[in-house]
C-alpha positions as a Markdown table, in Angstrom:
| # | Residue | x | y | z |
|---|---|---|---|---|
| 1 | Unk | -0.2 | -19.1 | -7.0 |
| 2 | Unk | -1.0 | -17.4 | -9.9 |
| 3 | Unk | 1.3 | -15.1 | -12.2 |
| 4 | Unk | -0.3 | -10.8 | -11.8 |
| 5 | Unk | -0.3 | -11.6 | -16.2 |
| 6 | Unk | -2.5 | -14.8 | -15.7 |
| 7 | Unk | -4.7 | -12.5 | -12.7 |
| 8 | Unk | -5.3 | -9.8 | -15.6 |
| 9 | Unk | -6.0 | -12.5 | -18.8 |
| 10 | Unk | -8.6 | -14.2 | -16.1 |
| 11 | Unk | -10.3 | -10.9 | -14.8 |
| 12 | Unk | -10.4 | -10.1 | -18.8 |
| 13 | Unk | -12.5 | -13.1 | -19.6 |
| 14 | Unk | -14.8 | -13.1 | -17.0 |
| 15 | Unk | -16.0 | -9.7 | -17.4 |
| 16 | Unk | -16.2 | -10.5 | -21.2 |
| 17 | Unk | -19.7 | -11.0 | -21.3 |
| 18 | Unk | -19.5 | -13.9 | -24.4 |
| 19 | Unk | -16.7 | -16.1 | -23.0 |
| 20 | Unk | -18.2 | -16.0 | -19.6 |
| 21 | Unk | -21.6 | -17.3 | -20.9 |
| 22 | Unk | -19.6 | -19.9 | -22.3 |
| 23 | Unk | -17.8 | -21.0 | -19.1 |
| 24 | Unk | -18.2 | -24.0 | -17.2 |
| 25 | Unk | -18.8 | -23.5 | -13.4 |
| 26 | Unk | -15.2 | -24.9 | -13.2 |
| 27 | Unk | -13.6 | -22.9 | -15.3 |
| 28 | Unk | -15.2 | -20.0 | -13.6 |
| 29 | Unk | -14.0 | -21.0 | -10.4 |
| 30 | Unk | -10.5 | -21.6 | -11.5 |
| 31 | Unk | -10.4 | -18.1 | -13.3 |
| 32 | Unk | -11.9 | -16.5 | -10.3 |
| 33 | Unk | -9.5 | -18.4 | -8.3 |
| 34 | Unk | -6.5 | -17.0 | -10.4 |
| 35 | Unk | -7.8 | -13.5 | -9.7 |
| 36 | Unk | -8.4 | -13.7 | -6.3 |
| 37 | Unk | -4.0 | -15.7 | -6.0 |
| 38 | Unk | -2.9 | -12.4 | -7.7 |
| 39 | Unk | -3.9 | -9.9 | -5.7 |
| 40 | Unk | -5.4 | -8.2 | -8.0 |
| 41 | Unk | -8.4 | -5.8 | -7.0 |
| 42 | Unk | -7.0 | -5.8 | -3.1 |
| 43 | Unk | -6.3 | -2.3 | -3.1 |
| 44 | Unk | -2.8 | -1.1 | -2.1 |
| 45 | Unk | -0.1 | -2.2 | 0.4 |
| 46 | Unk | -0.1 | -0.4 | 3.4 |
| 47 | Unk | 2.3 | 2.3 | 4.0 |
| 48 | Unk | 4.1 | 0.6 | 7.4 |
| 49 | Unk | 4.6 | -2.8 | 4.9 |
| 50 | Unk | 5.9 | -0.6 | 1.6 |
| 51 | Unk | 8.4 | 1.2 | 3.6 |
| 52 | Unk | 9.5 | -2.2 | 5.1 |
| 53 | Unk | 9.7 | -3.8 | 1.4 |
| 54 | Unk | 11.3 | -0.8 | 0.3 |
| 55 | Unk | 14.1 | -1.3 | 2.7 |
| 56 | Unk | 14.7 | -4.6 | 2.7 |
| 57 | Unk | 14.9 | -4.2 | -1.4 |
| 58 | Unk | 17.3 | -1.6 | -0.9 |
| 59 | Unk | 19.7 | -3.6 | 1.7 |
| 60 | Unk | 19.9 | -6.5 | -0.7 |
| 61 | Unk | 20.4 | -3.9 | -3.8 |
| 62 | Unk | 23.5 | -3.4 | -2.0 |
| 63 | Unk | 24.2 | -6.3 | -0.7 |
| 64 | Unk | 24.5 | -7.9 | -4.4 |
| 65 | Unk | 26.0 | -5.0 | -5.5 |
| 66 | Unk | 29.2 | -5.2 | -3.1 |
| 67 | Unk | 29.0 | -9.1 | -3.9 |
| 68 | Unk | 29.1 | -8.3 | -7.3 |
| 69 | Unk | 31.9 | -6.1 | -6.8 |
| 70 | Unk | 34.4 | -8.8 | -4.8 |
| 71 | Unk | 33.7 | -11.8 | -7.7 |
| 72 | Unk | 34.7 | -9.3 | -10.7 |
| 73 | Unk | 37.2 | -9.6 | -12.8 |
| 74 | Unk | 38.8 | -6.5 | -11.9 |
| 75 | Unk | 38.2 | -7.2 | -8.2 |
| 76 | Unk | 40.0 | -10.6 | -8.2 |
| 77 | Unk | 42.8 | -9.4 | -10.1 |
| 78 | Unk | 43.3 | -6.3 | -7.3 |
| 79 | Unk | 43.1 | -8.6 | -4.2 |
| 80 | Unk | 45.6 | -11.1 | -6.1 |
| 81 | Unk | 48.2 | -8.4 | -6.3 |
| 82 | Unk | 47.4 | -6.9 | -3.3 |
| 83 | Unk | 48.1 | -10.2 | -1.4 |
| 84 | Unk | 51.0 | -10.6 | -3.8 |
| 85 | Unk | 51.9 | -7.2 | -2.4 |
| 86 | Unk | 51.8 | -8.3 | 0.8 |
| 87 | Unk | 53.8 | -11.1 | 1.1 |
């Protein structure tokens, strides 16, 4: 699958009239081929899928966020005297 940066370079040269005269078939095929992988040109993503990305980013914002939290210095040293506290 191609990188969206290698989808843009590709779409660059073919529509560059004096590289693509230049091209193989081959090579043509591969740079159309690395267009076509990166989506580019495929309009946007429906609104139903974007909400559902949108959420599913935001559950695992938080999600590394809390985790990030618990394995922090300051964390760790809290819960140790906490269940220093405690006993």
């Amino acid at each position: 699958m191609a990188a969206a940066g290698d989808g843009y370079a590709a779409r660059e040269v073919l529509s560059h009239e004096g590289f693509r005269t230049r091209l193989t078939r081959a090579e043509q095929q591969a740079l159309s081929a690395a267009v076509q992988s990166s989506g580019l040109g495929r309009g946007a993503i429906p609104a139903d899928l974007m909400a559902d990305l949108l959420s599913a980013v935001t559950m695992n914002e938080a999600t590394i966020s809390c985790a990030g939290h618990e394995n922090s210095p300051a964390a760790m040293v809290t819960g140790a005297s906490t269940a220093i506290t405690r006993s």
